[in-house]
Structures are given as C-alpha cells and as structure tokens.
C-alpha positions, 0 to 999 in steps of 0.5 A: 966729422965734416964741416965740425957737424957732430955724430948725433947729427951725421949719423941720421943724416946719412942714413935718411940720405942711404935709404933715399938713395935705395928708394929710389934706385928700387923706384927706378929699377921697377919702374923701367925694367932695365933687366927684363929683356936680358935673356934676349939680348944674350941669346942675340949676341951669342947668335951673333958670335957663332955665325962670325966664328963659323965665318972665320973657321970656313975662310980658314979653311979655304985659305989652307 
C-alpha cells in the first residue's frame, strides 16, 4: 500500500473518501441543475444547424 499504511487503515479511508466524493457531486448537481435546460440548448443548436445547411444548399445551388 502507499506510504506502508496497512489494509485495515487504506480500505475505510478510501471509502470515507469515495462517498465524500459522491456526496458532493450529487450536492453540486442538485444544487445548480447543469442539465436542466438541456432539451433547449439542443433544439437551438439543431436550429442553428438546419438554417446553415439550407444556407449552404441554396448558395450551391445558385452556384451551378
């Protein structure tokens, strides 16, 4: 083990430090809500991407 710290004190050590770490990432997560105007930024974006598709098929059209 590192440093020569045995199992015994290595193995609950970890653990305190991987719930601490999913605590807080849930705590974070709920607390901002990074995900909760996903559905419209995408439908933006795909907005955005169909007006540049048909900005690029009418110039090639006229460019024929």
């Amino acid at each position: 083990m590192p440093a020569g710290v045995p199992w015994v004190v290595y193995v609950p050590f970890a653990t305190a430090a991987m719930v601490s770490m999913f605590a807080g990432a849930q705590l974070v997560h709920l607390h901002y809500q990074p995900l909760s105007d996903l559905e419209d930024m995408v439908k933006v974006e795909r907005e955005k991407l169909l007006k540049e598709r048909e900005k690029q098929n009418t110039n090639n059209i006229f460019s024929q």
